[in-house]
ZAMARGU-4260 file (C-alpha; in steps of 0.2 Angstrom, whole numbers, plus 5000, padded with zeros to 4 digits):
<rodrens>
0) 5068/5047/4748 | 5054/5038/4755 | 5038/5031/4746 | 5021/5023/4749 | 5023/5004/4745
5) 5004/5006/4738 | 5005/5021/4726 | 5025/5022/4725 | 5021/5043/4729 | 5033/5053/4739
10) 5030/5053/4758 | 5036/5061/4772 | 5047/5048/4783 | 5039/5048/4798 | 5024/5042/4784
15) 5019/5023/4782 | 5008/5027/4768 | 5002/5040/4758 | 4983/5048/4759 | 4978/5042/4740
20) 4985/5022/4745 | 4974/5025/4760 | 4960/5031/4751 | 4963/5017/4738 | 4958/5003/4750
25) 4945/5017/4757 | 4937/5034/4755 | 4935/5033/4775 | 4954/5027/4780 | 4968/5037/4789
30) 4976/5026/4796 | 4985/5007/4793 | 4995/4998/4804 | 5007/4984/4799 | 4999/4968/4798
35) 4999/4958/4816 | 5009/4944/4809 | 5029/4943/4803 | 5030/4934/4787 | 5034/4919/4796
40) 5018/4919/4804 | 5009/4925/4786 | 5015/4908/4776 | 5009/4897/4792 | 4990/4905/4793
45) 4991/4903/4773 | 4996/4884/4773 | 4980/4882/4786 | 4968/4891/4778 | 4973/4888/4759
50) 4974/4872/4749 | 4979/4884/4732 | 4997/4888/4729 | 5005/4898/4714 | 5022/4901/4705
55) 5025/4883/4705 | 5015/4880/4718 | 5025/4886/4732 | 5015/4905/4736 | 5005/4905/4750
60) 4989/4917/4750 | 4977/4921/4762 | 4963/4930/4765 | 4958/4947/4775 | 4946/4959/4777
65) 4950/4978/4781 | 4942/4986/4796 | 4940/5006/4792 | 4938/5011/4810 | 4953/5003/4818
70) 4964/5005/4803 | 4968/4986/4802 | 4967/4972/4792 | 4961/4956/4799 | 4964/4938/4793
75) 4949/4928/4787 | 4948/4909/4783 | 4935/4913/4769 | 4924/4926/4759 | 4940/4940/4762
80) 4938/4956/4750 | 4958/4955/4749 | 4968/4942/4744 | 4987/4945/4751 | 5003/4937/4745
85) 5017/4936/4759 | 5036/4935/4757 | 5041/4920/4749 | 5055/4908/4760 | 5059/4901/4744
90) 5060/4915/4730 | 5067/4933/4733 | 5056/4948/4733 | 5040/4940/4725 | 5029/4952/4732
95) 5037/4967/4725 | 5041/4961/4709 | 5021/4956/4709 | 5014/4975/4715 | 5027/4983/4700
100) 5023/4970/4689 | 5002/4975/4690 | 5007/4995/4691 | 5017/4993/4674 | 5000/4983/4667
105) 4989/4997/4673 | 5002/5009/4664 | 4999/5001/4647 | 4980/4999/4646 | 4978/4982/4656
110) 4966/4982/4666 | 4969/4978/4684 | 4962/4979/4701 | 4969/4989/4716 | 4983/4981/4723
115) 5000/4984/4734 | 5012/4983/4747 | 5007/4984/4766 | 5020/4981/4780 | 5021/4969/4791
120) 5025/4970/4811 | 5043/4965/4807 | 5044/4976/4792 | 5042/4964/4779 | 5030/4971/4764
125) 5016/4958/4760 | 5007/4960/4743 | 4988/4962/4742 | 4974/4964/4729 | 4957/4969/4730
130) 4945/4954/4724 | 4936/4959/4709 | 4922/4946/4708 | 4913/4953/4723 | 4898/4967/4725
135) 4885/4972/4738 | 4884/4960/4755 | 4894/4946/4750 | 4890/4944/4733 | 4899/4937/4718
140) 4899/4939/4700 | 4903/4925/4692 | 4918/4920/4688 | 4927/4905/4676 | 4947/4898/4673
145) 4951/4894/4656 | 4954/4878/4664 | 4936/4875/4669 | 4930/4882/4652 | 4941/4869/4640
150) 4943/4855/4655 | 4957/4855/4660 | 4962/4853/4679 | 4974/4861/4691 | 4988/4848/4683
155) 4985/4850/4664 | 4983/4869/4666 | 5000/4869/4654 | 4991/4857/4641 | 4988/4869/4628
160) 4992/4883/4616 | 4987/4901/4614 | 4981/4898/4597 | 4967/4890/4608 | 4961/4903/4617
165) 4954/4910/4603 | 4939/4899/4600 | 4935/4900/4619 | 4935/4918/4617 | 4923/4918/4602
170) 4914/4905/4611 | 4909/4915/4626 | 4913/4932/4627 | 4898/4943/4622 | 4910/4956/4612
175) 4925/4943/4605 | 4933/4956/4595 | 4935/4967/4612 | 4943/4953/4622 | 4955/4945/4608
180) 4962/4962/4607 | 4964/4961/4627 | 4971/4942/4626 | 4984/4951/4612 | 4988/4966/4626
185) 4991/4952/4639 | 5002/4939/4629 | 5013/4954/4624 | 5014/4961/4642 | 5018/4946/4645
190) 5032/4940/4636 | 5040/4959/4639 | 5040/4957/4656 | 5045/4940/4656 | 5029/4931/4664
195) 5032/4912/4659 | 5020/4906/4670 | 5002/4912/4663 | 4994/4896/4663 | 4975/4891/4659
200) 4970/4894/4679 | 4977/4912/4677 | 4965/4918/4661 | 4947/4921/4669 | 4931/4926/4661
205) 4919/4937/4674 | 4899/4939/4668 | 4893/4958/4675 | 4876/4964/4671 | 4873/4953/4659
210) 4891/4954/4649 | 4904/4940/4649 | 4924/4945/4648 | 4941/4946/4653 | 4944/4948/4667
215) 4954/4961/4677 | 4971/4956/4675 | 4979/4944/4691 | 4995/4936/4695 | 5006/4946/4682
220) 5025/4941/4688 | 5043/4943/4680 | 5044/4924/4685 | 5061/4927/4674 | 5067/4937/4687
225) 5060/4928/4702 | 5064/4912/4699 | 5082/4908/4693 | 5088/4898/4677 | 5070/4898/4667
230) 5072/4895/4648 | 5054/4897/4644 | 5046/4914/4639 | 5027/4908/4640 | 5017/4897/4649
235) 5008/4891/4633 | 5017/4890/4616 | 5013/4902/4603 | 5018/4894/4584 | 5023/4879/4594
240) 5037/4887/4603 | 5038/4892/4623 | 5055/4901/4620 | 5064/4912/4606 | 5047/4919/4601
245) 5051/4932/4588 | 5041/4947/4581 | 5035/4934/4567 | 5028/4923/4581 | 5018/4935/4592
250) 5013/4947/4581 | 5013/4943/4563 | 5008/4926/4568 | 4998/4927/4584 | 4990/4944/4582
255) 4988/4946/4563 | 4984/4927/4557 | 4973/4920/4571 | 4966/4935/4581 | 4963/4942/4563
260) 4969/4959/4573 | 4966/4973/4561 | 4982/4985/4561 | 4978/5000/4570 | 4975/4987/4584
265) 4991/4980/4585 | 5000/4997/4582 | 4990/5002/4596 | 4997/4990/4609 | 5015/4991/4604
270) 5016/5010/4601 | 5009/5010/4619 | 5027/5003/4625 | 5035/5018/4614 | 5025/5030/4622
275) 5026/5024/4641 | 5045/5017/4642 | 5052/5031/4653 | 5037/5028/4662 | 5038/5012/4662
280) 5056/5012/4668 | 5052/5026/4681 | 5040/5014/4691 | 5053/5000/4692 | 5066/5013/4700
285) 5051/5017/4710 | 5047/5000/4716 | 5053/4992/4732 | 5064/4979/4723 | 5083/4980/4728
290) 5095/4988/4714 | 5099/4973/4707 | 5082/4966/4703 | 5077/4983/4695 | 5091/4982/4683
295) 5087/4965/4678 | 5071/4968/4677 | 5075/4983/4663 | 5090/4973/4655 | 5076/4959/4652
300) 5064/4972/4648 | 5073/4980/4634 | 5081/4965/4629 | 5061/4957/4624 | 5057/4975/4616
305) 5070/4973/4605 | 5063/4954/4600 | 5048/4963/4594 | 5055/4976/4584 | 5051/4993/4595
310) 5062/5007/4593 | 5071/5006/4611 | 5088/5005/4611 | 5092/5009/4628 | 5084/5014/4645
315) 5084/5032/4652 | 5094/5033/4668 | 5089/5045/4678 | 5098/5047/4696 | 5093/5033/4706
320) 5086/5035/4723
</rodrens>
């Protein structure tokens, strides 16, 4: 059965993507051919035109603009609306394990901009993701790292805790309580979908009309998965631990003593994963990752659920495509 690598929905097979993914990128396209480049030729224009790297430093990005009319996306050195992520020559599968990763965010409340796979003139899929700090002509809202907020650079990003988040939050955001709840969501996500890598640079806060936030969620990975023989479950400890974080550590601890997160908060964002799992497991047997990542991905899964107490004891299995 074949899918559209942007909204995962059934397609015919003479189909490269479905109308809603085309209508995703916009109202106006019917059309999309593969991008002009193999994924070869993607890492090269990204080394030229980027100096900024990611999952360890080693994920090229560039930048593209989309032109409605000829159904194409064309590469830009700067000022693109879409960011893209091409096929690592180093880690396996990056890109789809990224596009699922931000689908299964958007599933349990995070919020996330549009994003997914496009194919490439040798058949490769390349991730993308619609910048959200631009509006109008060329326009920007503005946009902050928790690096630049606590100063810390590009090389300390790791230097710190999530205990200290907290102040920054309280310090800038105009509605704290709104966003600690969203920094709680995040972590959690995080640690079930085995992210270690959510560092300082990967925490932003956007100003819109006059309101400073989180913002939309970026870079979510399973860095577990991609990116063999980690033994760290977050980027920055929580209760002084990186790894064999507990229910006591990230919730009681975390969410309860210093986000001061009343109850019906926190049952809100765990019962979410109670409430999605088929769901939830559905989109990873959807995604474009081979067999053997998607059951890794759920065996990880269920194994963190079951670290924070959630009444999952095994995934559904339905027939696999």
């Amino acid at each position: 059965m074949k899918r559209c690598p942007i909204t995962y929905e059934t397609i015919d097979s003479d189909q490269a993507y479905s109308l809603n993914g085309l209508r995703s990128l916009s109202p106006s396209l019917t059309k999309l051919s593969p991008l002009p480049y193999t994924a070869q030729e993607q890492r090269q224009q990204a080394a030229r035109y980027a100096t900024k790297m990611s999952i360890q430093g080693v994920q090229p990005k560039f930048s593209a603009n989309l032109a409605v009319k000829e159904g194409m996306f064309y590469l830009v050195e700067k000022s693109g609306d879409f960011l893209f992520k091409p096929q690592s020559d180093i880690y396996d599968q990056v890109p789809e394990n990224e596009d699922l990763t931000m689908k299964m965010a958007r599933l349990v409340g995070i919020p996330t901009p549009v994003h997914g796979l496009v194919y490439s003139k040798d058949g490769s899929l390349c991730y993308f993701i619609r910048r959200f700090d631009r509006y109008g002509r060329r326009k920007k809202y503005r946009l902050e790292d928790f690096a630049q907020l606590t100063g810390r650079s590009r090389e300390t990003k790791y230097q710190f805790s999530m205990e200290k988040l907290v102040p920054v939050i309280e310090q800038y955001c105009t509605f704290p309580a709104v966003d600690k709840l969203e920094l709680f969501r995040r972590m959690i996500f995080c640690f079930i979908t085995g992210n270690e890598d959510m560092h300082l640079k990967n925490f932003r806060l956007i100003t819109k009309n006059g309101k400073t936030s989180l913002s939309p969620a970026y870079d979510l990975l399973n860095t577990t998965l991609a990116v063999s023989g980690t033994t760290e479950e977050l980027a920055l400890p929580v209760n002084g631990k990186k790894s064999r974080l507990k229910y006591e550590d990230l919730v009681d601890y975390y969410g309860r003593q210093r986000l001061a997160l009343p109850e019906t908060a926190i049952d809100s964002v765990l019962n979410k994963y109670t409430e999605t799992w088929e769901q939830l497991f559905q989109l990873i047997r959807y995604s474009f990752l081979s067999h053997e990542k998607q059951e890794a991905y759920e065996s990880l899964m269920l194994s963190r659920a079951a670290r924070l107490n959630l009444p999952i004891t095994a995934a559904p299995h339905p027939d696999r495509e």
